[in-house]
Residue, then its C-alpha position, 0 to 999 in steps of 0.5 A: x232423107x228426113x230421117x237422116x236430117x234428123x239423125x245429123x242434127x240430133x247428133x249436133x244436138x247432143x254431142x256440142x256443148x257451149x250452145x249454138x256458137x259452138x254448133x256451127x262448126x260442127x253443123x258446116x262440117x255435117x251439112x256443107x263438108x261431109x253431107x255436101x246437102x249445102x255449098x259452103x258460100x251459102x252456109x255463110x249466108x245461113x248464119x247471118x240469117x240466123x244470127x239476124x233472126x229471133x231465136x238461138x243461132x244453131x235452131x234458127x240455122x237447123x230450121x233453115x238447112x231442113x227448110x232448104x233441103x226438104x221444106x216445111x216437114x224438113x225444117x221442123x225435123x232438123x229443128x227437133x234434132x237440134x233442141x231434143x238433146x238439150x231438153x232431154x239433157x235439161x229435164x235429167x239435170x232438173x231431176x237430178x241437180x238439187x241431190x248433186x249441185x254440192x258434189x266436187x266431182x261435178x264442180x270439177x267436170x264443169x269446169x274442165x267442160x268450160x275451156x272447152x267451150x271457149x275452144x268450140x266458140x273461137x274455132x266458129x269466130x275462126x272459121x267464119x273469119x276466114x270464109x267470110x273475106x273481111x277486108x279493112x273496111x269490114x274489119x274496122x266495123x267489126x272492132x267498132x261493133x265490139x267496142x260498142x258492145x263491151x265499153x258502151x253496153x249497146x245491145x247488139x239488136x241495135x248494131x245488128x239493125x244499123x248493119x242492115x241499114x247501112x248495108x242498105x244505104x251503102x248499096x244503094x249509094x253504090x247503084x246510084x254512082x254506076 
């Protein structure tokens, strides 16, 4: 089990470019669809985690899916699937970068990778969109936080801290009126 754990997150490791936004699709198709190791409502519940957590969304997701399944030696071998990759692609790039930085063919693949990636994040805001059964009132926080973002340049540390504290606050208003 271990072993395949590794294999499948090494392999969204290595073959998702645009980071970890761009996994998770990819991580729900392998661990909740295909591998059926998690169910699809508690996958979204891994990414909130994930995105609330210190750390790039996808490890902190792999850490959880190998903890979930296998414990402390699961968690640390989906989060080496996960990062092997990328520190395998990023010492070969460092080795080699300075002798191509220059080249047009390169120039080119890179910016024909891009729209990809653009592809891969909105297929996850997508996914997560559904799933996630927003109604008015989630939507309209959702926006608020966006134009906090870009118009305000709020950090979404503090946003992600005042969710979870109104989410608090809220709930327990909610218990109290019952």
């Amino acid at each position: 089990m271990l072993w395949s754990m590794f294999i499948t997150f090494f392999k969204i490791g290595a073959f998702t470019f645009g980071g970890g936004y761009a996994m998770i699709p990819i991580i729900q198709e392998e661990v909740v669809e295909k591998k059926k190791w998690i169910e699809e409502d508690e996958f979204m519940d891994t990414i909130a985690l994930a995105q609330a957590s210190p750390g790039p969304v996808a490890v902190n997701t792999s850490v959880y899916c190998g903890h979930r399944l296998r414990g402390y030696p699961g968690a640390i071998v989906c989060m080496l699937g996960t990062v092997l990759p990328s520190f395998i692609t990023i010492i070969l790039i460092a080795m080699f970068f300075y002798e191509f930085r220059d080249n047009a063919i390169i120039d080119k693949v890179f910016m024909g990778v891009r729209p990809a990636v653009v592809a891969l994040i909105l297929s996850a805001v997508y996914k997560m969109w559904k799933k996630s059964q927003f109604g008015y009132d989630k939507l309209i926080v959702a926006i608020m936080a966006i134009v906090l973002i870009i118009a305000f340049d709020i950090s979404p540390i503090w946003l992600v801290l005042a969710g979870g504290l109104g989410s608090i606050l809220i709930n327990k208003i909610r218990r109290g009126n019952k």
